[in-house]
C-alpha positions in Angstrom: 237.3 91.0 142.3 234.1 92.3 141.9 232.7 93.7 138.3 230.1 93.8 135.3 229.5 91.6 133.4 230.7 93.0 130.3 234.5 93.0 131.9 234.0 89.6 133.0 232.8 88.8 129.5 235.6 90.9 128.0 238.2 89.3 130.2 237.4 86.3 129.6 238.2 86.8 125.6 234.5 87.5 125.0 233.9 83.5 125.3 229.8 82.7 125.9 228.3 81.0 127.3 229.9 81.9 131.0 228.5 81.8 134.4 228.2 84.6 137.2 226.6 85.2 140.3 226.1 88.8 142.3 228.8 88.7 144.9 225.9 87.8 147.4 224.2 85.5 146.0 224.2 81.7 147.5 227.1 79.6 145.9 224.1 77.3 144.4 222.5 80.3 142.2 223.8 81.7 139.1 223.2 83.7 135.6 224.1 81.9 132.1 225.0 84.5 129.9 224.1 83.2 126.3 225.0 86.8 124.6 226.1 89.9 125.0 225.3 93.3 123.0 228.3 95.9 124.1 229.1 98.7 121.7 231.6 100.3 124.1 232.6 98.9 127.6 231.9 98.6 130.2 228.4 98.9 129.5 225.7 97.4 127.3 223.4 94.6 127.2 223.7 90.5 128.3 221.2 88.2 127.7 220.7 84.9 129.6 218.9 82.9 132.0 219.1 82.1 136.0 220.0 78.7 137.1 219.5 77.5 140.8 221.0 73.9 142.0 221.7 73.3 138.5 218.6 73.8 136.6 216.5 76.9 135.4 214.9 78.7 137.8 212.5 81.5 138.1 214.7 84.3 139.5 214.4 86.9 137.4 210.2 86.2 136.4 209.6 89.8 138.8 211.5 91.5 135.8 209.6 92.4 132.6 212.4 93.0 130.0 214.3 89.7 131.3 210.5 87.9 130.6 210.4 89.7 127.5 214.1 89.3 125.9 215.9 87.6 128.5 217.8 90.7 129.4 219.4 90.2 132.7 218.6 92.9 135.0 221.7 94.8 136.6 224.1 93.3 134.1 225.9 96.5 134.1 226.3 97.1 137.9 229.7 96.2 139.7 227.8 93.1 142.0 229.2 90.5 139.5 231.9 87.4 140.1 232.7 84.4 137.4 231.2 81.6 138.7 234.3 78.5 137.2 233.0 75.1 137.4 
């Protein structure tokens, strides 16, 4: 099922690190999400970095708050899935 990442992050008893990947993303690229600010879901703010083939990549480098604070860009739109390894 498709969601944010704060309900995945909720749902998964608020455990980080966890991976994710937009919904059409290739299998091989993902987000770690190393924390989370959420004062009152489903929204807030997740923190992290891209990986792709296993190693950091530099996905999100068009993006100048992820450069800035790491703040994943469209953490709070419904284009999210739990990546389990």
């Amino acid at each position: 099922m498709i969601k944010n990442i704060f309900q995945i992050w909720d749902e998964n008893n608020r455990t980080i690190p966890f991976k994710v990947r937009r919904e059409h993303w290739p299998i091989n690229c993902m987000v770690v999400v190393e924390r989370i600010e959420c004062e009152k879901l489903p929204y807030g703010k997740a923190f992290g970095f891209p990986i792709k083939d296993g190693v950091e990549s530099g996905h999100f480098n068009y993006d100048k708050h992820w450069k800035k604070e790491k703040l994943i860009p469209s953490c709070g739109s419904y284009q999210w899935v739990l990546v389990n390894d």
